[in-house]
C-alpha positions, 0 to 999 in steps of 0.5 A: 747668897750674895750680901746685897740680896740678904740685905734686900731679903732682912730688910723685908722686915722693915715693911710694916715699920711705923713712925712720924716718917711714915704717917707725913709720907701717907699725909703728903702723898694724898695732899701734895701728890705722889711725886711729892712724897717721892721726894720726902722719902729721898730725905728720909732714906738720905738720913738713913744712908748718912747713919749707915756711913757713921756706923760702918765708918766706926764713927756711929760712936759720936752719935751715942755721946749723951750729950749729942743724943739729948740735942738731937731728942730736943731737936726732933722733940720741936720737930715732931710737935710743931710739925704735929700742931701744924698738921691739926689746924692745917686746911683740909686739902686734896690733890687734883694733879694740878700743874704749877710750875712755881711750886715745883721749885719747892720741892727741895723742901720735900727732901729736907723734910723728910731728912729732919723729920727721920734724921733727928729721931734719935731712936733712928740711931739706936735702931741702925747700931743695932742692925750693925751689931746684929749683923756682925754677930750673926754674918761673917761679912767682910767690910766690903761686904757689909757695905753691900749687905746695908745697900741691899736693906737700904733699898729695900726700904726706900721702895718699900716707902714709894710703895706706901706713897704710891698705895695712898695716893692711888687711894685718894680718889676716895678721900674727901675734904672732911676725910682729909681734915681727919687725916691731918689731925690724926697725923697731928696728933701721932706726932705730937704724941711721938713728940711726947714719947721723945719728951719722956726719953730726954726727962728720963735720961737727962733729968731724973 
């Protein structure tokens, strides 16, 4: 079987993958609209695709110094609980498919977003050297190869997010503004738990 079409075949695994990525992904897709969330989960898969270059370049090792490790957790640590007490005291808010031409040059910041908010998790590092070492031991690809293989799980992964953005945003003609205000605390209140979780790594790595 070609290496591209097993990395869309393993990445099938990832679908039912949660974490802070995937509940701002839901959050924005049924608050800012799909195409919004389209852009968000470019940031995130562009994360993804920058961790899987430093891996397959042999230079993932540098993400694993612990000094490196303890400065990203801080990062997405601010990230992940900032975000999450923005999102409990933002306004409930639907999307009406409203066109507004001055917020369309705002979408960069979509990108960004989901960039930092998936990309400082350092979790996210651990995650991807896994899979790399799990493929050099179980596949005998060549580099060229696995460089194949890794597009394959990659886009899977990136439809499979567009496909969670599309479900939540075909479904918010059924969410009203109380229903909002419970997504956005409970989105708020995930992340800022993540953020704790991230707290925790860092006290039990780097303190104690």
């Amino acid at each position: 079987m070609p290496p591209y079409i097993t990395g869309l075949i393993f990445g099938l695994v990832f679908i039912f993958s949660i974490g802070p990525a995937f509940f701002s992904l839901v959050q924005t897709s049924v608050q800012k609209g799909f195409k919004k969330a389209i852009f968000l989960a470019v940031g995130i898969s562009a994360s993804d695709v920058i961790y899987v270059i430093l891996a397959l370049m042999g230079a993932a090792s540098l993400l694993e110094e612990p000094n490196t490790r303890m400065w990203m957790a801080i990062g997405g640590t601010v990230i992940l609980i900032a975000y999450g007490i923005y999102s409990w005291f933002k306004q409930p808010k639907v999307y009406k498919n409203q066109i507004d031409g001055k917020k369309e040059l705002s979408l960069v910041k979509y990108v960004a977003k989901g960039f930092f908010l998936n990309g400082l998790n350092p979790f996210i590092v651990v995650f991807w050297m896994s899979i790399i070492g799990l493929v050099a031991v179980n596949y005998d690809f060549s580099p060229i190869e696995q460089v194949y293989f890794f597009m394959g799980v990659l886009t899977t992964i990136f439809v499979t997010d567009i496909t969670k953005a599309f479900i939540a945003h075909r479904l918010r003609s059924l969410v009203t503004p109380h229903k909002v205000l419970i997504l956005n605390r409970s989105v708020g209140v995930i992340l800022i738990l993540f953020g704790i979780h991230m707290i925790y790594f860092l006290v039990n790595n780097y303190v104690i």
